[in-house]
Each structure stands twice: as C-alpha cells, then as structure tokens.
N, C-alpha and C positions, 0 to 999 in steps of 0.2 A: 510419196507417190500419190499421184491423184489419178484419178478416175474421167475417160472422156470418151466421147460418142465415134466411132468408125466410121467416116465415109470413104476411104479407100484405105486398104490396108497395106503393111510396109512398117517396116522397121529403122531408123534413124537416130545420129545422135550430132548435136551442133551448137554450134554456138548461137543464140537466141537472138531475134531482132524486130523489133516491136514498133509497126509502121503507125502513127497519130492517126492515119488516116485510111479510105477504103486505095484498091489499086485495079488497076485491071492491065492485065500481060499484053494485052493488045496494044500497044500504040505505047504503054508506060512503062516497059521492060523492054532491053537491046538484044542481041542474040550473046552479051557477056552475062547476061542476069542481074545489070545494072537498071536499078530506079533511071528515065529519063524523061517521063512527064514531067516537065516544067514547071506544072502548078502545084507537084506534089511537093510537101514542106521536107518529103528525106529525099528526093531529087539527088541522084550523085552515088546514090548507098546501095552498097553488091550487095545482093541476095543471095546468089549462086552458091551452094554449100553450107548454109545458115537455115535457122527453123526461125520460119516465117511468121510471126504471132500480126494477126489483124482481124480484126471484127469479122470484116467482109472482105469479097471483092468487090468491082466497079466494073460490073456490068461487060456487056460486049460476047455474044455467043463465042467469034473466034479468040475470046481469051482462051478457050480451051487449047486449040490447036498451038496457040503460043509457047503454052507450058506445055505440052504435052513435045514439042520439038526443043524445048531449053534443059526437058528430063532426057531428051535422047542422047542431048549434046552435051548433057553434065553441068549444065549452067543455071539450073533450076535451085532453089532451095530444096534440100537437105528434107525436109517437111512442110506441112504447112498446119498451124493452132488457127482455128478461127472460133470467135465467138458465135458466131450465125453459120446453120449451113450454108454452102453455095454448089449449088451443081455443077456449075461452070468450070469451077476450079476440080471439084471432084471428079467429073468428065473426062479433065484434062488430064489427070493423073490414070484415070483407067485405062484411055486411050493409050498412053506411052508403054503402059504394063501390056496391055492385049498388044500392039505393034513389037513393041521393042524388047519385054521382060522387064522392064525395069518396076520397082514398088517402089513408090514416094505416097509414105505415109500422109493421112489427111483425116483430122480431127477437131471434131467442136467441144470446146468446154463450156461448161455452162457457169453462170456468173454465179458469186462469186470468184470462184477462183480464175477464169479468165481473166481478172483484174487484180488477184494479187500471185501469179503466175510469176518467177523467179527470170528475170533475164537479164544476170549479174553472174551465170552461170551455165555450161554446159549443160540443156536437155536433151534426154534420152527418150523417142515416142516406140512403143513397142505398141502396136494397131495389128491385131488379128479381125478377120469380119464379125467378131461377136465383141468383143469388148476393145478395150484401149486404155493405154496409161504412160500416164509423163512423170518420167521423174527425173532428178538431178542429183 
C-alpha cells in the first residue's frame, strides 16, 4: 500500500492503464471513453472502467466538462493516478459528484513511486479528503 495526495475523493478498484503520454478529454476521448486523438501513441485504448495512471493532462478548460459527462454516462475511468496535480481533471471529477453523486477518485503520487506504480495488476484507490492510498 502506498500513500497519495487527494484531489477528489472516491473509492475505486480496476484494472490499471498507464498512458506514455499527457491527454486531454476534450477532443481526445469519444463519449465510449475511448483514446481518439490521433496523435496520441494509445489512440484506440478504452479508459472507461480502468484506473487511468498519466503524468498529466493536456490542457483545455472544457476537459473538465468531458469527464465530468463520461463519469455521468459510466464511460469515464474507474480513477484517475496522476503524477502532477491537474485541476482540470480534478474539477471534472467534483463537478460529476456535486451534479450527479457519483465519486471518481483522483490522486497524485509523488515520484518515486509514480514510476514504479504496479500496472500488471488490479489497483484499489481508497481517497478520503484527508489522505489516499493505492494498493494491489
């Protein structure tokens, strides 16, 4: 079990998917929670129901509202691991809670272990607003 920062709280467990690169839900996610920016190198790869492990995001205010209507529709990730925080994404996750009820956890780890982070295996995010922890 490791230890990780809260930016929205919510409890999840999934099967892990570790993008190379930053994303942004606006324009680079469909309404199935499928990759479909074209220049992204996982292009094709469903999110939806998976703990989203990426650095960052990529930018774009209305990613929020992307994700925050893919948490409505169940097509969102499961969670989301980020090594940096991002308001944007965490926004987007609070937004869906305040509208809709739903918690989709959202957590930064800090490196090391954001890089030797296990995704060869079902993780568990258990994020209350004071602490957080992943384990497997």
């Amino acid at each position: 079990m490791i230890p990780a920062r809260t930016l929205h709280p919510g409890t999840a467990i999934g099967e892990p998917i570790r993008l190379a690169s930053p994303l942004s839900f606006w324009g680079g996610t469909d309404e199935q929670g499928r990759i479909v920016d074209a220049h992204h190198p996982q292009c094709g790869t469903i999110l939806a129901g998976r703990v989203l492990v990426m650095e960052s995001g990529r930018g774009s205010s209305s990613a929020s509202s992307v994700l925050a209507e893919q948490i409505r529709a169940h097509t969102a990730p499961a969670a989301i691991i980020l090594a940096r925080p991002d308001s944007i994404i965490a926004l987007g996750a609070l937004v869906a809670h305040e509208l809709y009820g739903l918690a989709t956890p959202v957590v930064v780890l800090d490196r090391p272990a954001y890089d030797d982070l296990p995704t060869d295996r079902q993780l568990r995010i258990n994020a209350d607003p004071e602490n957080a922890t992943i384990s497997w």
